[in-house]
Structure formats: C-alpha cells, structure tokens
C-alpha positions in Angstrom: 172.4 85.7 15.6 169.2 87.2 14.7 169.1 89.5 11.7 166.7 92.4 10.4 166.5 94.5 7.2 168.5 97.7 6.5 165.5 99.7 5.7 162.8 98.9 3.9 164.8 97.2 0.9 167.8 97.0 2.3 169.8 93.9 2.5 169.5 91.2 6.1 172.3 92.3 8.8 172.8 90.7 12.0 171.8 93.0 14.4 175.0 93.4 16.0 177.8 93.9 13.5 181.2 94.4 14.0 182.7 98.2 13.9 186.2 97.9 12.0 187.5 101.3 12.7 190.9 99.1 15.2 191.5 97.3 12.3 194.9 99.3 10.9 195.2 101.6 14.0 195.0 99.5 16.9 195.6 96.3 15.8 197.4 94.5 13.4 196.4 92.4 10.9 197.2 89.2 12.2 194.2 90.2 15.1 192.2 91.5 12.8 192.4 87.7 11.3 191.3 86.8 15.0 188.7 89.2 15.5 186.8 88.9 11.6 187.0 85.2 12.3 185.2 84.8 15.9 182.8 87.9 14.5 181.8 85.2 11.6 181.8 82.2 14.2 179.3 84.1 16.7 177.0 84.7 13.5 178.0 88.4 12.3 177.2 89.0 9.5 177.6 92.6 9.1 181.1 94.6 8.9 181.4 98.5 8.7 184.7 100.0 7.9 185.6 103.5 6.0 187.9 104.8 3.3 189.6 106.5 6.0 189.9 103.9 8.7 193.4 103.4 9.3 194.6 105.5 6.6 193.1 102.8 4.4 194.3 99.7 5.9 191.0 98.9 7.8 189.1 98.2 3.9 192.4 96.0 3.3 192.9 94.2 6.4 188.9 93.5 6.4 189.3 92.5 2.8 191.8 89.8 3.7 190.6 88.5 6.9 187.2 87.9 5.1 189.0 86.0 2.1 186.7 83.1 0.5 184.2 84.2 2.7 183.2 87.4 1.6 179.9 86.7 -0.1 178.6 85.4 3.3 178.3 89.0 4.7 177.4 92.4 4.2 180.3 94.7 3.7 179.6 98.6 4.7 182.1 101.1 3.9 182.0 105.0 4.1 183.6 107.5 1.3 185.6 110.5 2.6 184.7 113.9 2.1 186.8 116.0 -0.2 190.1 117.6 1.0 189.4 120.2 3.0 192.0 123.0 0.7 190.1 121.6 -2.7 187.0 124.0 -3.0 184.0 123.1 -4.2 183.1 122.9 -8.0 180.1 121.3 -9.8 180.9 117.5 -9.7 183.7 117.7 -7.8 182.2 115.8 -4.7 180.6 113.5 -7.4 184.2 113.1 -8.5 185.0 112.0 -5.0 182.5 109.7 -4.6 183.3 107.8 -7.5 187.1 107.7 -7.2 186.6 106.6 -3.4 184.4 103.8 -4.3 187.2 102.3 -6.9 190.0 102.7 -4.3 187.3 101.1 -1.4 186.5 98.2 -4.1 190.3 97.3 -4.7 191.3 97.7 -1.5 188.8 95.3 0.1 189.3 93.0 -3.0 186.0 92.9 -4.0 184.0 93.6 -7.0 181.3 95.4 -5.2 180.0 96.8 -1.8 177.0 95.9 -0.2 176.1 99.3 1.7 178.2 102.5 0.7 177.4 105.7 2.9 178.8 109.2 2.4 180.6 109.6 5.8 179.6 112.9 6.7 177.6 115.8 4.3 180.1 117.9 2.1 178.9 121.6 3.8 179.0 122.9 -0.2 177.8 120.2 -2.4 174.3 120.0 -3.1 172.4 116.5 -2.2 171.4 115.7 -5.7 175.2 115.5 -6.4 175.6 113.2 -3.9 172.7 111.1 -4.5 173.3 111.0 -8.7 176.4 109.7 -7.9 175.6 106.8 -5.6 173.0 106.2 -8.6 175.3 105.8 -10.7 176.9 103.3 -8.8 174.0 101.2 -8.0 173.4 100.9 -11.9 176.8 100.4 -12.9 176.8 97.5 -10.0 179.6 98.7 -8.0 177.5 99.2 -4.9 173.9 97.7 -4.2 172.6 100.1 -1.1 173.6 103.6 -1.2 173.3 104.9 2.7 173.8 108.3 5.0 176.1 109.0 7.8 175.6 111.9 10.1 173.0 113.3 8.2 170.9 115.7 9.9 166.9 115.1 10.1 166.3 117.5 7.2 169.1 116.1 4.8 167.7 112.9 5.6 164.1 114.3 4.4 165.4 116.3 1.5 167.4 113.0 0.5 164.5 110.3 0.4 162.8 113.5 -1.5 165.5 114.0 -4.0 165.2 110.1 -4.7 162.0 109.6 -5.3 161.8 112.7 -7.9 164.2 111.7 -10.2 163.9 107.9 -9.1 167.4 107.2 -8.0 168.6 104.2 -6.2 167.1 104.7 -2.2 169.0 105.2 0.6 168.8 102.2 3.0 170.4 102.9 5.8 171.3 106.1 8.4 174.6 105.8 10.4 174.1 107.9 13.5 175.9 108.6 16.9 173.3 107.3 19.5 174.0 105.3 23.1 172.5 105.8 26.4 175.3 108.7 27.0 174.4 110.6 24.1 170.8 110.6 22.9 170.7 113.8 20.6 169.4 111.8 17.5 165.7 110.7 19.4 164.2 114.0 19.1 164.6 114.3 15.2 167.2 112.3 12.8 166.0 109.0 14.4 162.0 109.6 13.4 163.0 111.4 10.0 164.9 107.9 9.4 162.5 105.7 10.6 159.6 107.5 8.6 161.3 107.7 5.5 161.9 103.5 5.2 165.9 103.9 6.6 167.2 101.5 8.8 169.1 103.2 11.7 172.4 101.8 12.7 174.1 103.4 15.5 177.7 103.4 16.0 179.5 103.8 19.6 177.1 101.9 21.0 179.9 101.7 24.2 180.5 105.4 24.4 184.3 104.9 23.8 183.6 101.6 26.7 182.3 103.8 29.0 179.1 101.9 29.4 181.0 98.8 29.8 181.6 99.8 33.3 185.5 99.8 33.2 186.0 103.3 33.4 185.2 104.5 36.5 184.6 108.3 38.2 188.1 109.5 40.0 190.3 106.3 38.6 192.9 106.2 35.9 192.0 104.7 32.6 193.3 101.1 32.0 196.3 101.1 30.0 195.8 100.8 26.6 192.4 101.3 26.9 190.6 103.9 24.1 190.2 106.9 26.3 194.2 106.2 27.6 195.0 106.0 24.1 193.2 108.3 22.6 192.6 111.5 24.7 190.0 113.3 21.9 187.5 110.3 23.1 187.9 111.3 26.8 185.6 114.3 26.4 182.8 111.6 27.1 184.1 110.9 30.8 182.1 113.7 32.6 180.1 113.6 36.1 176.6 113.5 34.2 177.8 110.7 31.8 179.4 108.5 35.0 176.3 109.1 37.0 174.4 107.2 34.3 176.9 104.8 33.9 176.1 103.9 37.7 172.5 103.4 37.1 173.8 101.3 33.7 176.2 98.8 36.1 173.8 98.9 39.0 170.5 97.9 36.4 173.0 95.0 34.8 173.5 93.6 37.6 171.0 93.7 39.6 169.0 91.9 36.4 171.8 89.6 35.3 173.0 91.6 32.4 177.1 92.7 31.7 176.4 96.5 31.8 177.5 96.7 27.9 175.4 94.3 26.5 172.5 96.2 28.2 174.0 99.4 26.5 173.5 97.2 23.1 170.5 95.7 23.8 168.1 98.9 24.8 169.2 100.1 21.1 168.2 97.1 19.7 165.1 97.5 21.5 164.0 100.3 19.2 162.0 99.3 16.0 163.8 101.6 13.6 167.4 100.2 14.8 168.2 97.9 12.2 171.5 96.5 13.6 174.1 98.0 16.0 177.8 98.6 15.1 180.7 97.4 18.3 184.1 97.9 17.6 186.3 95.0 19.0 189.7 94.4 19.3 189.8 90.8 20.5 187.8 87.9 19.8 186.9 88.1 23.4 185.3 91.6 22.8 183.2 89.9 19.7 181.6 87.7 21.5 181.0 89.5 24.6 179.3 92.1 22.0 177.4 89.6 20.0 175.6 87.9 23.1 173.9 91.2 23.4 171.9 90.1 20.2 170.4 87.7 22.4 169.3 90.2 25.0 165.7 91.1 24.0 164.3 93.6 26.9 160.4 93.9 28.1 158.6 96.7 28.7 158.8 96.6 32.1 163.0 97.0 32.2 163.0 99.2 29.3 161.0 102.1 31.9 162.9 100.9 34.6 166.3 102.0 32.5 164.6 105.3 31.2 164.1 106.2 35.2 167.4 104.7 36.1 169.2 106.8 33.4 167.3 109.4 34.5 165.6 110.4 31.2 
C-alpha cells in the first residue's frame, strides 16, 4: 500500500484508510476483529473513527481489534461538539475538547492519538479556543496532530492564521465530504487546504455505495444495504447523481476498473488528497477498497472521467 504525508508535517498514512463509523452500529465486534485484521493485512495503515461513532463503541471496538498492534498505525479520531441545550461560555468548548480526548484515549486503550480533529466547528466558540486547546494537547502528549473536519475555506484560513500567531501545534489534516457525486469542496475548502500545508482526506468516498454501482435508477435497495438501512443517506439517490453513476460503471468497465475503485482512485489522483477514508463492513469490502490504492490514473482518463461525469 503506498503511503503519503498528512500535510506538510503530518504523520505517513496509507492512502486508503479504513472509515470505522460500522464498527458499533452495523457490526459487531467480532467483524470488526475481521475487518481491522484484513485492513492491516492489505497494508492499512490508517483508521478514522469518532467519539460519537456508535455511541462510543466504534473507539472501543477499534481499540481492541488493533490490540498489540496499535503502534503500527495511525489512529484518527474526532471530538464531539458540545450538547446542543449547554450554551456557550468562555472555555466551555475548550472544556469539551479536553474531556472528549480522555474519554477517546481510554476507550481506544491507548495512551495517545495520532490525529485528533474537531468533528464539526462549534457555531459560538471562537477558533483560538479550539486551537489552544488542541495545543494543549499536543504539549501535554495526548495527541501528536491536531486536524479539522468540515471546516469551511475561511475557518481553515483563519485556523492556519491563528496558529502561526501564537505558535500553536498546526493543523495537519482537513476531513472533507468530496466524491465524484458531490464536489462542493473544489471550488474553495480544497485549495484553502492545500495552500495552507493540510492534507485533504475525504470521507464517503462511495457516496453511501452509490458509486459502487449496486444501486441502480428504478430498483429497490439490496437488503441490508446503507441506503435500505439507513433512509437519511438515500437523499444521495437522485436522477443527476445516477446519471453520473452510469458514466462511473460504463468508464470502469470499459477500462478494466470495478466502478468504486475508480470513484477512489480519481481522489487519489489529486495532489492535495493525502489519503482517502472507505468504510467496510467485511473483509471483502477492505480489500476491494484497498486495491484502489493501486489504481494510479493518467491524464488522458482523468479528462475522459471529467467529460464522462459531465463536469
């Protein structure tokens, strides 16, 4: 598996790492064992899970799984925001922070985390708070690499600011929704990112499997699929989205490709994507994912995606 740096400091990932958000809500922990196990055969060395994965059993089925083997990989987990009925004081989001990282740290067993991100910006807290507190952490070693999630292009701006005036630990890394179905990010939080030294790592690489090609215009989901589980993802199955998922299936195979490890590898074929999360629930899924790292795309099919997707 070929890796890359997290930003311009950041530590080496493989670039594709396994998304732990099943871990605790669609499977158990005995697949989790499976699915942390082939991720490590195939060469992952990255794993991204959340405080609030699973209501907290993602961090502790991960933490497990990983056992004896934990200082082999990266471990990247996100803190929650605060409730939503606590309002805002000075240093409360601080407060948050801080408490979620010692609750994240016992829960994977571990004595420190590799990447931490603040999941998604507190709408009243200031940046600095945030940032302080993540320097805090670095220093008192709990995390090495603080990181964003879902930050827009100027908090991203304001954040690698913010650090270099009062010299705080630097962010490594920016989290961001971005697959050939939803592109939003390319026209500012990407470049923000990429100029400022972050690494980008996009998560639903799939679009919810969409670009897999097993969902299909006019048919019913597969059972236990995500979007037959989980109807909030279905929003993503429209007549624009399935008419680029066409051109996705019709590209694959017309060049050899499985249509999602083309949706994997045109990310990876941008220089500020640093490594690309896929979420798995099987140890086939791992390894179906991972082969995409091995997918490197010229020029020449790059275009021929951009017209086919029609962008």
């Amino acid at each position: 598996m070929r890796r890359r740096r997290l930003g311009a400091e950041g530590p080496e990932v493989s670039v594709v790492g396994l998304g732990c958000n099943n871990f605790g809500m669609a499977i158990d922990e005995r697949e989790t064992a499976s699915v942390v196990a082939a991720a490590l055969d195939v060469g992952i060395t990255h794993f991204d899970t959340a405080e609030s994965y699973g209501g907290g059993h993602s961090e502790e089925m991960l933490g497990k799984a990983l056992g004896r083997r934990r200082d082999e990989v990266v471990i990247a987990t996100k803190v929650r925001r605060r409730d939503e009925d606590e309002p805002w004081r000075p240093g409360a989001l601080a407060r948050r922070i801080v408490e979620g990282c010692d609750i994240s740290l016992r829960r994977l067993g571990t004595d420190h985390i590799d990447v931490y991100y603040e999941h998604h910006r507190d709408p009243d807290a200031p940046l600095d708070e945030v940032l302080a507190a993540f320097d805090e952490l670095v220093r008192s070693g709990k995390i090495c690499y603080p990181a964003c999630s879902n930050y827009s292009a100027d908090d991203i701006t304001n954040a690698i600011e913010l650090c270099a005036e009062h010299q705080w630990a630097a962010l490594c890394g920016a989290q961001v929704h971005w697959n050939l179905l939803a592109r939003e990010v390319e026209a500012e939080v990407v470049p923000a990112a990429h100029a400022g030294g972050l690494g980008i790592v996009p998560y639903y690489p799939l679009a919810s499997g969409l670009l897999t090609g097993k969902y299909r215009a006019a048919t019913a989901y597969p059972a236990h699929s995500r979007l037959a589980r989980l109807p909030k993802f279905a929003s993503v199955a429209t007549d624009a989205n399935f008419a680029v998922v066409d051109a996705v299936v019709s590209f694959a195979e017309a060049h050899g490709y499985e249509p999602g490890q083309l949706a994997v590898a045109w990310l990876l074929a941008h220089d500020a994507v640093a490594s690309v999360i896929a979420g798995a629930t099987t140890a086939a899924q791992v390894v179906a994912n991972a082969a995409a790292g091995d997918v490197v795309l010229g020029a020449e099919e790059l275009s021929e995606i951009e017209r086919s997707c029609g962008a």
